[in-house]
N, C-alpha and C positions, 0 to 999 in steps of 0.2 A: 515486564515482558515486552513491551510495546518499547520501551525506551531501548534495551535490549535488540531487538531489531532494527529499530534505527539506526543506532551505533554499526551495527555489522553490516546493515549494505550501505550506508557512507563507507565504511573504511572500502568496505568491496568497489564502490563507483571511483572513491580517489584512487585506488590502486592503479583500477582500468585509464582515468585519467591522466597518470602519471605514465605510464608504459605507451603514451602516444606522444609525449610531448619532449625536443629537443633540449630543453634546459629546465634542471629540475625547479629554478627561480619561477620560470615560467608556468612550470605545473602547477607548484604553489598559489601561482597567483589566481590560474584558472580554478582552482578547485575551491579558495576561500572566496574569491568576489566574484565568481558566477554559478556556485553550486547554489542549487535551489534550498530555498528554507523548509523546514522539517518542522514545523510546531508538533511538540506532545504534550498533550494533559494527562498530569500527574492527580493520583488522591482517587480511583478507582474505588467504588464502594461494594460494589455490587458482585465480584470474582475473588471470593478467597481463595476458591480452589477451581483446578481445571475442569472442565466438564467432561462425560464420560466418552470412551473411542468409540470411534465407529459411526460418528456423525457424520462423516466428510466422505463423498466419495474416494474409491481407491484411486491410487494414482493413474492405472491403467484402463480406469473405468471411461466410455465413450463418452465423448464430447459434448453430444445433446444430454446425458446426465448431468455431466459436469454445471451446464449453462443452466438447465432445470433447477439443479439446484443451487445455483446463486441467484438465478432470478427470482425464489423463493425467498431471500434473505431481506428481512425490513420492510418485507408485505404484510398491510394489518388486515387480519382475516375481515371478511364483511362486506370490502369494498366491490360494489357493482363494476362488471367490465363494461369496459366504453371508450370512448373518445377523451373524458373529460375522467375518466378514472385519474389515479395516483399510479405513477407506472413503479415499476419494481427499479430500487438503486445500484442493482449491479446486472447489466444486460450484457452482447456480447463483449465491447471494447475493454469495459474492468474486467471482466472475465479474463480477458486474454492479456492486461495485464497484471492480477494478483494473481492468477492459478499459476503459471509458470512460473513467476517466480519464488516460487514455496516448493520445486519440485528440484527432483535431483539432478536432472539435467534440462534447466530452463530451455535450450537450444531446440531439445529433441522434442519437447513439450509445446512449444509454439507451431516447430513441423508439423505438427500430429493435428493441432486445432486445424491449423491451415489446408490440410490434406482431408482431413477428415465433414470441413465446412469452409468451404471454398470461398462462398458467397458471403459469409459473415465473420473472417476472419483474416482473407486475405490483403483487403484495405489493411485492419490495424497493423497488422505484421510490418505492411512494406513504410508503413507512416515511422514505426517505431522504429524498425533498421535502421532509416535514416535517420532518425533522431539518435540513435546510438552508432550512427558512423560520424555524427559530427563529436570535436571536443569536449565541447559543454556539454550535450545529452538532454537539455533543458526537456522539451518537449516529454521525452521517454520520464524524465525524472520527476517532473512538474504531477504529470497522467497517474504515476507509480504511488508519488506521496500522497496524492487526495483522494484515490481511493482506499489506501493503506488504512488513512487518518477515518474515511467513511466505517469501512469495515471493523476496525478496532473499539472503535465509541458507539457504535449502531445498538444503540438498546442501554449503553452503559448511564449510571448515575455516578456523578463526580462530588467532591468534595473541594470545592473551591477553596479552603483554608487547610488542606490536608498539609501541606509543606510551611505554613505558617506558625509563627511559635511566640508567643507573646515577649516583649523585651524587658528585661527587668530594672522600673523605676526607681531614683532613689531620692527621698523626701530629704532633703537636705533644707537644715535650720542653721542662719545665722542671726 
């Protein structure tokens, strides 16, 4: 699933990539030597199957919901609040970049944080416009992939030798 999503907002980013740039050599070249690197870990142990609906806030659901509950995600119950606590891995800035884009209309979806949290969303917004008004998008795509990669593995247990396969020796006598 996760490699799955990768695949489809690269193709979505080179597309956007490609539709700015005056020679398609040139698109090529921006998209393979300056698109950001994507590592995914393969061999997932622990997800045979989906978990059940209705975990996720609705889409239309208010902003401070939304942020409640990602800031809830990868908190380990117990921890005293304070200064020197473990703060929660997804506060507004990942907020405001995984929620939108999982939604049907990213665009209108960033609107809405921004309109709706002024004070804690309108930074990200104007950081990430421009990062998606330049070529490369670095910044916006850099921001996008490490939380993606946070989010998807957050609690997973892998299988380091999942895609390994033993090679077969052959005892040769002369």
């Amino acid at each position: 699933m996760t490699l799955a999503a990768k695949v489809a907002t690269e193709a979505s980013w080179r597309a956007e990539k490609l539709k700015r740039v005056q020679t398609a050599s040139g698109g090529e070249i921006i998209t393979t030597v300056y698109g950001a690197e994507w590592p995914v870990r393969l061999g997932r142990l622990d997800s045979a199957e989906a978990p059940p609906a209705g975990r996720l806030p609705a889409d239309d659901a208010p902003v401070k919901e939304i942020v409640a509950y990602m800031k809830q995600l990868g908190v380990k119950g117990g921890a005293a609040p304070g200064l020197f606590a473990p703060k929660a891995p997804f506060w507004e800035r990942p907020t405001f970049v995984i929620w939108p884009a999982a939604s049907k209309d990213p665009a209108a979806t960033e609107q809405r944080f921004v309109t709706e949290d002024p004070a804690n969303f309108a930074g990200p917004k104007r950081d990430f416009d421009r990062s998606k008004a330049t070529l490369t998008r670095t910044d916006y795509e850099v921001e996008f992939i490490n939380q993606f990669n946070k989010l998807t593995a957050m609690g997973a247990t892998f299988n380091p030798d999942a895609y390994l396969h033993p090679e077969l020796t052959l005892q040769l006598k002369f």
